[in-house]
VEXZA-289232 format. One record per residue: x, y, z of N, C-alpha, C, CB in turn; residue number from 1. Coordinates in pm, 1 decimal, padded with zeros to 6 digits. Glycine has a CB too. Layout:
VEXZA-289232
     n.east    n.north       n.up    ca.east   ca.north      ca.up     c.east    c.north       c.up    cb.east   cb.north      cb.up     k
          X          Y          Z          X          Y          Z          X          Y          Z          X          Y          Z   NUM
...
//
This chain:
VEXZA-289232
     n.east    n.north       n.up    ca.east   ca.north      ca.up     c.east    c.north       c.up    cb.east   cb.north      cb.up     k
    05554.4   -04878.5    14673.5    05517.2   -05015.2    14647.3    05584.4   -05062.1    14517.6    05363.6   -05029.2    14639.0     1
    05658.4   -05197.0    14488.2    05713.2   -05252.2    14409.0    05602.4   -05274.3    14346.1    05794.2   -05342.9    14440.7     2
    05622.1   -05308.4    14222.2    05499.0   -05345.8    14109.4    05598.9   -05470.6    14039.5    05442.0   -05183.8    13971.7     3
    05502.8   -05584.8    14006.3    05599.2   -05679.4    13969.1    05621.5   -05653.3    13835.0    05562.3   -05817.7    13993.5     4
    05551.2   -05557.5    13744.0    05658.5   -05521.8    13607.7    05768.8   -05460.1    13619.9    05608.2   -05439.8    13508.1     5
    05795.9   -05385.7    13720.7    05926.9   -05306.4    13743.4    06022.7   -05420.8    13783.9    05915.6   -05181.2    13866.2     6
    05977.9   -05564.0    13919.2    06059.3   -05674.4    13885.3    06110.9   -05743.7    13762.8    06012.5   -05747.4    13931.8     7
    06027.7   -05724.2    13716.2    06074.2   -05871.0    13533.1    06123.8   -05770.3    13486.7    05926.7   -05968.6    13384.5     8
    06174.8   -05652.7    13479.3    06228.5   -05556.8    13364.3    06371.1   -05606.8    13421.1    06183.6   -05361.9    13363.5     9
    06364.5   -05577.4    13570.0    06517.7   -05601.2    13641.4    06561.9   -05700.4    13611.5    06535.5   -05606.0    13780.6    10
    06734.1   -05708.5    13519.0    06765.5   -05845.0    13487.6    06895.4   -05859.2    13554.3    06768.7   -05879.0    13333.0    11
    06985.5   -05898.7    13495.3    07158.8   -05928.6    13548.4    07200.8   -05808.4    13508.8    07264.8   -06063.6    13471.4    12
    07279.7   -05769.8    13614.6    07349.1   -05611.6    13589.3    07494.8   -05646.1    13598.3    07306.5   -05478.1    13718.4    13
    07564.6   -05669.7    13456.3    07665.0   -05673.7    13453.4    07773.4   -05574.3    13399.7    07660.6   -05759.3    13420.0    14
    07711.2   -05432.2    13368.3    07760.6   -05353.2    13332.7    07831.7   -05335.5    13187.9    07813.3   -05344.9    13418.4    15
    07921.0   -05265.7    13236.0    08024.1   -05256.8    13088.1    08134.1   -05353.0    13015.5    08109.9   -05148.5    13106.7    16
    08143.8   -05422.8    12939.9    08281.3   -05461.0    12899.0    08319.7   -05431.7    12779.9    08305.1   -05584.8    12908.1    17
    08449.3   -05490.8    12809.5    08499.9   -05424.0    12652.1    08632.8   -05556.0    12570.2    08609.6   -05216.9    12697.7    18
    08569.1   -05568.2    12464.1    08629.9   -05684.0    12419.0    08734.9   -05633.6    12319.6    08527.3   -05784.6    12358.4    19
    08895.9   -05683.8    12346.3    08975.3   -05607.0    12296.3    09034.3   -05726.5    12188.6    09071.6   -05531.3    12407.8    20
    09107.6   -05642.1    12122.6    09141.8   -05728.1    11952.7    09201.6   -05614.6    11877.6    08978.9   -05794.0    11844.3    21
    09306.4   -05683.8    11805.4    09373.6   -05609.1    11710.2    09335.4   -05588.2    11569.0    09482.3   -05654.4    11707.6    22
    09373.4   -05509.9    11500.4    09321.8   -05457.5    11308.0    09255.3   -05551.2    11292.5    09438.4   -05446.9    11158.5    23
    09368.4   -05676.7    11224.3    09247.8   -05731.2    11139.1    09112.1   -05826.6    11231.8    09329.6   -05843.2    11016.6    24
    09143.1   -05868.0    11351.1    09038.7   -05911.0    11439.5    08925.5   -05828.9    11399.6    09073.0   -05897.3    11589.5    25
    08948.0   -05670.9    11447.0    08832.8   -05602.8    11447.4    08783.2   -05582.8    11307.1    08849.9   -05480.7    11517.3    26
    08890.5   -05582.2    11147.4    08788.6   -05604.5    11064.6    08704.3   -05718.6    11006.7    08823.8   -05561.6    10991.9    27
    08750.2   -05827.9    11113.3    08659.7   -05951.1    11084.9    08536.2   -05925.3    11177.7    08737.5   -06104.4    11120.9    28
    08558.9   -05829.2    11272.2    08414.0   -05845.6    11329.8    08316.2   -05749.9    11282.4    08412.2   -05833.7    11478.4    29
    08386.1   -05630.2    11228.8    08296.8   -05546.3    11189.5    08236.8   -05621.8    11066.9    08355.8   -05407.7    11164.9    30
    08289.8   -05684.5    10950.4    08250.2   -05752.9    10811.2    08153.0   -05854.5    10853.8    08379.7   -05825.5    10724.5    31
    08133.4   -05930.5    10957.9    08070.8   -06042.7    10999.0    07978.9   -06030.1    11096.6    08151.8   -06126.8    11034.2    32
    07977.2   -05875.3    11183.2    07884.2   -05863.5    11248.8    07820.9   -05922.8    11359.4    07835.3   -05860.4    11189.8    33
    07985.4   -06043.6    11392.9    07962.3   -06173.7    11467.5    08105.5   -06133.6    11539.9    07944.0   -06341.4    11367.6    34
    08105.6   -06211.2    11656.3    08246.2   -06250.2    11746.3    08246.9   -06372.8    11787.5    08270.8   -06172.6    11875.5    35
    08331.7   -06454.9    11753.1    08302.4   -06626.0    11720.5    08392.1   -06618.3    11885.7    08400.5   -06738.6    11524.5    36
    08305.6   -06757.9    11906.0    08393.3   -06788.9    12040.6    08495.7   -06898.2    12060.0    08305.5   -06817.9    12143.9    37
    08522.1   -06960.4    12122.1    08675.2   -07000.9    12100.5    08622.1   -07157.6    12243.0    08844.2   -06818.7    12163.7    38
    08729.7   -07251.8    12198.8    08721.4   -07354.4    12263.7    08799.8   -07356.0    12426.0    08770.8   -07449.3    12165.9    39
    08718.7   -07379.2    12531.3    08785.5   -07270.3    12651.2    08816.2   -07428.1    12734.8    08643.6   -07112.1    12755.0    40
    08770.5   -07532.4    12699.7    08746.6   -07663.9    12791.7    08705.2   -07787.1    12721.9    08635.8   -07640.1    12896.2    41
    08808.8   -07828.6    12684.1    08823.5   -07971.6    12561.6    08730.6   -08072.0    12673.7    09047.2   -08055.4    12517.4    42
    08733.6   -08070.0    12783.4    08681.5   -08158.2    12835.5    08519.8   -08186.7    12823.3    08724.4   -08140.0    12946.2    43
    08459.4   -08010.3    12871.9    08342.1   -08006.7    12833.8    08270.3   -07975.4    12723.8    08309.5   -07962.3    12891.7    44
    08371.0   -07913.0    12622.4    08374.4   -07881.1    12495.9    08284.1   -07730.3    12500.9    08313.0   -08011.1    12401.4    45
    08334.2   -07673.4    12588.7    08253.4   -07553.5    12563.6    08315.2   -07446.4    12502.4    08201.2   -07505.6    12676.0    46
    08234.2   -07378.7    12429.0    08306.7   -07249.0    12397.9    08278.4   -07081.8    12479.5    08271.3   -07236.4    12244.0    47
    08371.7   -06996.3    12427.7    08323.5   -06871.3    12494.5    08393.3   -06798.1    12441.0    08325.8   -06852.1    12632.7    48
    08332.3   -06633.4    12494.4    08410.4   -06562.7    12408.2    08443.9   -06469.9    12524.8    08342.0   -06502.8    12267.8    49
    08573.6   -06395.7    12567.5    08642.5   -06335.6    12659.5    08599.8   -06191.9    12661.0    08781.3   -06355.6    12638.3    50
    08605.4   -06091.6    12759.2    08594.7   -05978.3    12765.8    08663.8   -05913.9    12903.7    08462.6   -05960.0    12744.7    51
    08682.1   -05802.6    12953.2    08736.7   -05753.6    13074.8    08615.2   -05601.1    13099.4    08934.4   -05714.4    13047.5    52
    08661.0   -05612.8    13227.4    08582.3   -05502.8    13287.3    08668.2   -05347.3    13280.3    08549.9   -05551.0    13451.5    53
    08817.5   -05389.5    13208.0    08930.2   -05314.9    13245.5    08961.5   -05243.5    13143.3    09037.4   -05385.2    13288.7    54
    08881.4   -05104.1    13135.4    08878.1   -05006.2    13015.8    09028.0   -04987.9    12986.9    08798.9   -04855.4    13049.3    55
    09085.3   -04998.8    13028.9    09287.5   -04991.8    13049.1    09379.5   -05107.2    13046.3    09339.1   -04939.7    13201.7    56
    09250.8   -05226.9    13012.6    09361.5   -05354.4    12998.3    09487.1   -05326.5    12884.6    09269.7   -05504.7    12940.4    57
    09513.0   -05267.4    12808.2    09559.4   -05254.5    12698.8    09688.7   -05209.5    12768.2    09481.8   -05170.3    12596.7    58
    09701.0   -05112.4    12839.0    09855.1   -05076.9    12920.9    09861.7   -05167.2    12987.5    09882.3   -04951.2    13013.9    59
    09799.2   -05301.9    13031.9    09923.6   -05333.9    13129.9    09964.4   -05478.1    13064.7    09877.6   -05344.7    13317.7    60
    09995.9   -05582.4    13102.3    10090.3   -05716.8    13039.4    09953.8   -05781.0    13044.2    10244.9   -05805.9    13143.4    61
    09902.4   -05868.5    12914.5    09830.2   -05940.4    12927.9    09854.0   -06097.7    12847.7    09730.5   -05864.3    12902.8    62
    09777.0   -06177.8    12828.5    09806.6   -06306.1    12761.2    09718.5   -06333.9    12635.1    09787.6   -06420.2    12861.8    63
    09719.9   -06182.1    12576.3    09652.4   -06200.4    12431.6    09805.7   -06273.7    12318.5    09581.0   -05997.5    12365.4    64
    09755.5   -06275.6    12253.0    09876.9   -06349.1    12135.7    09924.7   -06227.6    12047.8    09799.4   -06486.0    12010.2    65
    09810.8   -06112.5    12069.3    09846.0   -06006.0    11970.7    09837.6   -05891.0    12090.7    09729.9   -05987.9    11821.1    66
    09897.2   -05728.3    12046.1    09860.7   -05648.9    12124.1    09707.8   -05545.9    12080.4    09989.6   -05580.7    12143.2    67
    09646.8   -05551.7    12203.8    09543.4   -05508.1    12178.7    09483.5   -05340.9    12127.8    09505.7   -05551.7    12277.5    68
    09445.5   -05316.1    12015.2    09498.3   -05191.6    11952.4    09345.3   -05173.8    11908.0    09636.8   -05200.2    11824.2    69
    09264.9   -05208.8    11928.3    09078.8   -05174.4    11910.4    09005.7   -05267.7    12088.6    08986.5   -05305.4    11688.1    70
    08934.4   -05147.6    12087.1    08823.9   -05236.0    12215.9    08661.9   -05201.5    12168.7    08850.2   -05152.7    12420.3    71
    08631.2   -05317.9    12154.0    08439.8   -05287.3    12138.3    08382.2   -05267.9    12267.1    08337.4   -05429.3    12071.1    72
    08348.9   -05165.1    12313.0    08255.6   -05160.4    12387.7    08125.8   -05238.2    12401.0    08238.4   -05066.5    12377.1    73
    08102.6   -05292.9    12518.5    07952.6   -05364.0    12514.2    07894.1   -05334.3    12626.6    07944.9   -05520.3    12501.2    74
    07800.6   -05365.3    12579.2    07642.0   -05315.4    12676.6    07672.7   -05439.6    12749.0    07443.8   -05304.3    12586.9    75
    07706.0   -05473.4    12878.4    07706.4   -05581.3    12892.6    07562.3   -05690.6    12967.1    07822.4   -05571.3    12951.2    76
    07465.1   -05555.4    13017.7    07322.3   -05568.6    13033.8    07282.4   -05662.0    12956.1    07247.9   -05457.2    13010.3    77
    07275.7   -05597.4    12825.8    07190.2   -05574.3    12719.1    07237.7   -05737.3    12684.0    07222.1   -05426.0    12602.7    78
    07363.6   -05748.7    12645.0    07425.2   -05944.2    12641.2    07352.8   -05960.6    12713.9    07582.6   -06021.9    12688.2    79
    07383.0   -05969.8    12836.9    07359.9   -06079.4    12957.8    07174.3   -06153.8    12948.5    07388.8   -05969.4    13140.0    80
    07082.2   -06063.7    12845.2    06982.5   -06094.6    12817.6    06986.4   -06238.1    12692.5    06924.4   -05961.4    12785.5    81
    07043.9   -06225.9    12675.5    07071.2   -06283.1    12530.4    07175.2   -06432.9    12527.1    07156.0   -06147.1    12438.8    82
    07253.8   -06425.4    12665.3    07380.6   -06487.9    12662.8    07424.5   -06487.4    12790.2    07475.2   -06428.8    12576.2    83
    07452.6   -06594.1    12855.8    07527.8   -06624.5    12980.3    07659.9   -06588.6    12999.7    07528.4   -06748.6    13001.4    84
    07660.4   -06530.6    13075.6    07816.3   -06459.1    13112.6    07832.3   -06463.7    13236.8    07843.6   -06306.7    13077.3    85
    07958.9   -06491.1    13268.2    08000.8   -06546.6    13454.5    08133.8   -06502.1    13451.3    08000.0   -06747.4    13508.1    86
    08199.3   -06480.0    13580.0    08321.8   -06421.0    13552.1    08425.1   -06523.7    13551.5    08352.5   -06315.6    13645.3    87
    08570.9   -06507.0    13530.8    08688.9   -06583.6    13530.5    08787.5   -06559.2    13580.5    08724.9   -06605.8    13442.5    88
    08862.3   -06606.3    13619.5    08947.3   -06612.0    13698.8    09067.0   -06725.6    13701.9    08878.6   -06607.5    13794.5    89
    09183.5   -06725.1    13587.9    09271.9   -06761.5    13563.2    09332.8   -06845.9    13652.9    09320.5   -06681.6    13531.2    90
    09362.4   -06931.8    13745.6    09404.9   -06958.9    13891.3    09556.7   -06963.2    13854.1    09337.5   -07110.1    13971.2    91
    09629.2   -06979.9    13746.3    09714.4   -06941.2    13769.0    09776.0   -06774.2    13778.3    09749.6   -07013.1    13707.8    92
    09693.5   -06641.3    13731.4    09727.4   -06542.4    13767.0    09662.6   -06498.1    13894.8    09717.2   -06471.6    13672.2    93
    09792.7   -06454.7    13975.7    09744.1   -06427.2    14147.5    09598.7   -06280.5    14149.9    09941.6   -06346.0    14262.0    94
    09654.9   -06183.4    14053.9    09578.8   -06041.5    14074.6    09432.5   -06074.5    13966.9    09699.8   -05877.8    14008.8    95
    09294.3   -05996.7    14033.9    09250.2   -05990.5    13967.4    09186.7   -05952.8    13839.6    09249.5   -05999.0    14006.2    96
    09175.1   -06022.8    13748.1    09197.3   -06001.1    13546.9    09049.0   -05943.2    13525.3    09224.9   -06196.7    13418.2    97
    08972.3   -05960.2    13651.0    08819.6   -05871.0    13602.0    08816.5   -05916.3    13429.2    08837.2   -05643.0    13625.7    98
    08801.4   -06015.0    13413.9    08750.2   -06099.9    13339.8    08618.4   -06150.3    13280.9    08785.1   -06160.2    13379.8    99
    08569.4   -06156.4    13214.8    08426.8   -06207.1    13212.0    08381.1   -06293.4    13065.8    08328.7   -06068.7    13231.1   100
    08330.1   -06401.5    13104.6    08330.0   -06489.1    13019.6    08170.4   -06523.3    12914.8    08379.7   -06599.4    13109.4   101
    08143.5   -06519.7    12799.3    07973.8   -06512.7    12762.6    08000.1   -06643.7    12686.0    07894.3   -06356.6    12654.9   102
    07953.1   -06744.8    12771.2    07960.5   -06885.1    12722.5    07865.5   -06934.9    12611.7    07939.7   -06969.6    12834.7   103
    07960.5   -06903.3    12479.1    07929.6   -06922.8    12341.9    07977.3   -06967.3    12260.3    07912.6   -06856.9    12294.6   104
    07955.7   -07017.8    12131.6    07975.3   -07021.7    11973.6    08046.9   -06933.3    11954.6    07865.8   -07008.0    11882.5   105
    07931.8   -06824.1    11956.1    07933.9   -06712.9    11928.4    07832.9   -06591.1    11910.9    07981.4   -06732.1    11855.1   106
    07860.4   -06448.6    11861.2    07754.0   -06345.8    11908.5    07756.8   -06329.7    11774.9    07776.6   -06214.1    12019.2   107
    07597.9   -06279.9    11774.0    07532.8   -06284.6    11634.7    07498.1   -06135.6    11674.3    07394.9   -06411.0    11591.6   108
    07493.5   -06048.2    11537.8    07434.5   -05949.1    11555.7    07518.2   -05862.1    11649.4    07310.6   -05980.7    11593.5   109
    07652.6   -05844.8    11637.7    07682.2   -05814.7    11763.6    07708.9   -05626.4    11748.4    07825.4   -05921.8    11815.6   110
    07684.1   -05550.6    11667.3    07651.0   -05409.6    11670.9    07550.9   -05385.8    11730.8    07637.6   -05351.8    11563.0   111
    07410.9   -05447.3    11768.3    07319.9   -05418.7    11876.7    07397.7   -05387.2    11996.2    07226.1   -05532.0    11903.3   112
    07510.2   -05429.5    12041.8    07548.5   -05459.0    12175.2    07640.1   -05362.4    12182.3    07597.1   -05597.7    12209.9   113
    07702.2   -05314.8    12074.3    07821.3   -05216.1    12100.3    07744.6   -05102.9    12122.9    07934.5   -05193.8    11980.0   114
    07780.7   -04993.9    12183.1    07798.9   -04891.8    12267.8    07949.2   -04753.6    12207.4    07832.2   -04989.2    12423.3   115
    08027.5   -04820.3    12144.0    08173.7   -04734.2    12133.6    08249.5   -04848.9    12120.1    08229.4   -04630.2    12270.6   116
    08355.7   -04757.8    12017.7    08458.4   -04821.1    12013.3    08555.7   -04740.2    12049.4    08475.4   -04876.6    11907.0   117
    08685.3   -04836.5    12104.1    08806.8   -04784.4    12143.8    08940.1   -04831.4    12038.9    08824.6   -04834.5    12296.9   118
    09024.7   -04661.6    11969.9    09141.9   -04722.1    11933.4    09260.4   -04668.8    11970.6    09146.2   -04734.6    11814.3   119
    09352.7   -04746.9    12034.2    09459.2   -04727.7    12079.4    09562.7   -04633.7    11985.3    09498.9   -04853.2    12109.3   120
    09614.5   -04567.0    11978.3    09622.6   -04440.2    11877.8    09767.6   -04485.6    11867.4    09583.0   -04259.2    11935.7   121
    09887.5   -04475.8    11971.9    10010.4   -04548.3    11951.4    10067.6   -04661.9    11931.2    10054.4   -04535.8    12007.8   122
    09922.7   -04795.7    11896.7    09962.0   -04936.5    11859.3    09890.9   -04931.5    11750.5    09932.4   -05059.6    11954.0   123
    09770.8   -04827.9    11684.6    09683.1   -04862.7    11560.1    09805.0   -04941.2    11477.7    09607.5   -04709.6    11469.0   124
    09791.7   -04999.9    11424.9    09886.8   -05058.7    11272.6    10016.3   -05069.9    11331.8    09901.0   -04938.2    11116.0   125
    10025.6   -05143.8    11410.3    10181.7   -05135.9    11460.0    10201.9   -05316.8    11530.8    10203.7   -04974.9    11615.3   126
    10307.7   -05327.3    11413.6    10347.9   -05505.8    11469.0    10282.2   -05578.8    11413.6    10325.2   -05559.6    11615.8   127
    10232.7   -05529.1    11290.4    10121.2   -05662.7    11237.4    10172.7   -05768.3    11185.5    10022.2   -05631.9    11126.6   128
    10064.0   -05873.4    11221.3    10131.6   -05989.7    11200.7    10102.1   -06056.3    11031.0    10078.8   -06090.3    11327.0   129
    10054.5   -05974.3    10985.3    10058.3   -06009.5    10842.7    10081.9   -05932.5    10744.1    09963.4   -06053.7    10808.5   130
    10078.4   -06020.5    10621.8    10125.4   -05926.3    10499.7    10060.7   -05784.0    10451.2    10112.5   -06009.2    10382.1   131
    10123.0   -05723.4    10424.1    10056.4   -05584.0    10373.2    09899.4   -05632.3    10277.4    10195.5   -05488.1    10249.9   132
    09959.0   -05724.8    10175.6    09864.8   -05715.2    10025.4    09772.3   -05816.2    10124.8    09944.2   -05790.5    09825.7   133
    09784.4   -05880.2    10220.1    09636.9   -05964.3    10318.6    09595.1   -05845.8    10409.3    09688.4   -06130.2    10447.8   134
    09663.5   -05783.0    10399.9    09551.8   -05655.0    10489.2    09496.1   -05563.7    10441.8    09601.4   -05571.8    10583.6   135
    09563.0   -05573.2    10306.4    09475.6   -05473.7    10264.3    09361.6   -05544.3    10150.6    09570.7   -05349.1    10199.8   136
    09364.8   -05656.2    10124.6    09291.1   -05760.5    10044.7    09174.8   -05731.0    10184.7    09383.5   -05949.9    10006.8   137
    09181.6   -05765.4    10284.8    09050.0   -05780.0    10391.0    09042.1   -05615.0    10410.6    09083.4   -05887.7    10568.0   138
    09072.0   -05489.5    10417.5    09066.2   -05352.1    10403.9    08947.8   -05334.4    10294.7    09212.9   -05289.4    10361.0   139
    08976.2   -05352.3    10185.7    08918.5   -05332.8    10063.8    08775.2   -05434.1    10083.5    09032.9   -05375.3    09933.6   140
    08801.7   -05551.1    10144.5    08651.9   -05644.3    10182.1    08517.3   -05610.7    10279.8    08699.9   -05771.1    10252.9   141
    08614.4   -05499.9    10364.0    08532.2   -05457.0    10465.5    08473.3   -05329.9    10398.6    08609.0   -05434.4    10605.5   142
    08515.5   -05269.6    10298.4    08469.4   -05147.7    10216.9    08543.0   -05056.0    10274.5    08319.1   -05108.5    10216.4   143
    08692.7   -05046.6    10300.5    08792.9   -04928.0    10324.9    08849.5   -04892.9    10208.9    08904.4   -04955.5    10419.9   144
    08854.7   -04750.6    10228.0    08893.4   -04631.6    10093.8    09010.0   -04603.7    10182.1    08769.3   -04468.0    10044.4   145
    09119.9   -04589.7    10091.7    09236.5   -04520.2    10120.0    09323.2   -04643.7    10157.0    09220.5   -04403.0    10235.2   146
    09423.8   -04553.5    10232.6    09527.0   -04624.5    10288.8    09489.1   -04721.4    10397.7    09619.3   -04534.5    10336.0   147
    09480.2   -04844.7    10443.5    09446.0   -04891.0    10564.7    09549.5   -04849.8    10665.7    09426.9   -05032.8    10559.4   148
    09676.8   -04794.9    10723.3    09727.1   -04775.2    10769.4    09700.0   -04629.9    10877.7    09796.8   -04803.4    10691.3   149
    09590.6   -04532.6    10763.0    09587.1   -04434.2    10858.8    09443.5   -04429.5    10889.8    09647.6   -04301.3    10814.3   150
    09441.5   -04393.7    11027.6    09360.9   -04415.9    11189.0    09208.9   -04341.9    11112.7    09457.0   -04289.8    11376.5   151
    09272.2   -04213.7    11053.0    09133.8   -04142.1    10964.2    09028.1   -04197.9    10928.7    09156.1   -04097.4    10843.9   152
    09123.3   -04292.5    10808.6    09061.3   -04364.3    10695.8    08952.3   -04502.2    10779.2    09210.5   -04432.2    10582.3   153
    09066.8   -04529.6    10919.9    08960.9   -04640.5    10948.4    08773.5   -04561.3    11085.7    09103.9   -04799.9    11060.3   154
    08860.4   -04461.8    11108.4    08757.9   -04412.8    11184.3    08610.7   -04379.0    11091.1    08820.9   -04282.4    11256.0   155
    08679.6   -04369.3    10949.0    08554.9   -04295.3    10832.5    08466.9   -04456.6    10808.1    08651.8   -04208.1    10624.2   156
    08578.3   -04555.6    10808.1    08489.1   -04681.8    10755.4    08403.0   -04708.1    10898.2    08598.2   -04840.0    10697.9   157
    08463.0   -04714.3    11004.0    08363.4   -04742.1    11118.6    08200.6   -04669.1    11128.6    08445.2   -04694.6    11247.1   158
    08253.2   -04521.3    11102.3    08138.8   -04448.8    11107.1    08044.4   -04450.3    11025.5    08159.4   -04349.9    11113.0   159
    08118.5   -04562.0    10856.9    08006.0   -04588.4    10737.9    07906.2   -04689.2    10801.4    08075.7   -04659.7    10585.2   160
    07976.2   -04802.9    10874.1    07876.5   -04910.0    10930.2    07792.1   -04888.4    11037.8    07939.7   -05017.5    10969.1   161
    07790.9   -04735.3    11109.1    07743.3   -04701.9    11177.5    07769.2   -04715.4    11325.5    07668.1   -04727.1    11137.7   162
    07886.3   -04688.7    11339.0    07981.0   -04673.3    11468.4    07990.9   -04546.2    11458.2    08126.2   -04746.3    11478.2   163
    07904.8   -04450.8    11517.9    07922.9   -04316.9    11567.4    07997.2   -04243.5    11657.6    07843.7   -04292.6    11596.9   164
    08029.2   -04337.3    11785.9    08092.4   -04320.5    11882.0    08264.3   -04413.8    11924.6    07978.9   -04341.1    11964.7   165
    08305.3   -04322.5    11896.9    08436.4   -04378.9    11902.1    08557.7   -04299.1    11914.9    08452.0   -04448.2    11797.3   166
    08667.7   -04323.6    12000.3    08754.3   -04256.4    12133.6    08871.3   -04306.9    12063.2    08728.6   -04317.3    12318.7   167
    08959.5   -04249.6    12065.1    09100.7   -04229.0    12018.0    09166.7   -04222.8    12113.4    09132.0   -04124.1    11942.4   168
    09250.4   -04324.9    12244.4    09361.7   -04296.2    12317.5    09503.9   -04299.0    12290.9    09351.2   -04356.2    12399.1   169
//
């Protein structure tokens, strides 16, 4: 027999995603604890913030502006309580981008939601688009010791803010 508390516990099962972003992206999110969302529809003026279902988006061609060299893992359950999320679907790309969209501002608090992080081990620090003394001016803001360049030094600052879990591909 169903019991209707075991119904209301059951919510949107949207599983896993993983929101990908390069260095300094990810040390603005770790310092801010937020992932601001972005203007997706001047018409309706909405915002949102992007994610994929595609633990491997990172190998193949995508339409980020940067290459993606950190992925936050998210609970995507655990959002979907908190925040509307629906999927997307580009109409101009034919294959599907397993996409998923959490129609926002932005996410507050957003280390509740992470799960792991992912860093791409052969793009860490590679191609950046800014100056050394601005990366390492925001390095030193986020509370990084050492060199910002090596993968160590940033895995030690993750694990200070309490990112325990985290994968090196």
């Amino acid at each position: 027999m169903i019991k209707l508390v075991d119904i209301l516990k059951e919510g949107k099962q949207v599983g896993v995603l993983y929101h990908w972003t390069d260095f300094i992206g990810s040390l603005n999110i770790i310092s801010q604890d937020f992932l601001k969302g972005y203007l997706t529809d001047t018409f309706s003026n909405q915002s949102a913030i992007s994610f994929t279902r595609d633990k491997n988006f990172y190998k193949g061609k995508n339409k980020l502006a940067v290459k993606p060299e950190i992925a936050f893992v998210i609970d995507g359950d655990k959002l979907s309580n908190n925040y509307k999320i629906q999927p997307f679907q580009d109409p101009k790309i034919k294959k599907d981008e397993m996409e998923e969209k959490a129609i926002t501002d932005g996410i507050k608090n957003l280390s509740k939601y992470i799960t792991k992080i992912i860093i791409v081990k052969n793009r860490f620090n590679k191609g950046l688009l800014y100056s050394p003394e601005f990366i390492d001016k925001k390095w030193k803001e986020v509370g990084g010791d050492g060199y910002y360049g090596d993968i160590n030094n940033y895995v030690t600052l993750l694990k200070s803010k309490g990112f325990n879990d985290i994968e090196i591909v």
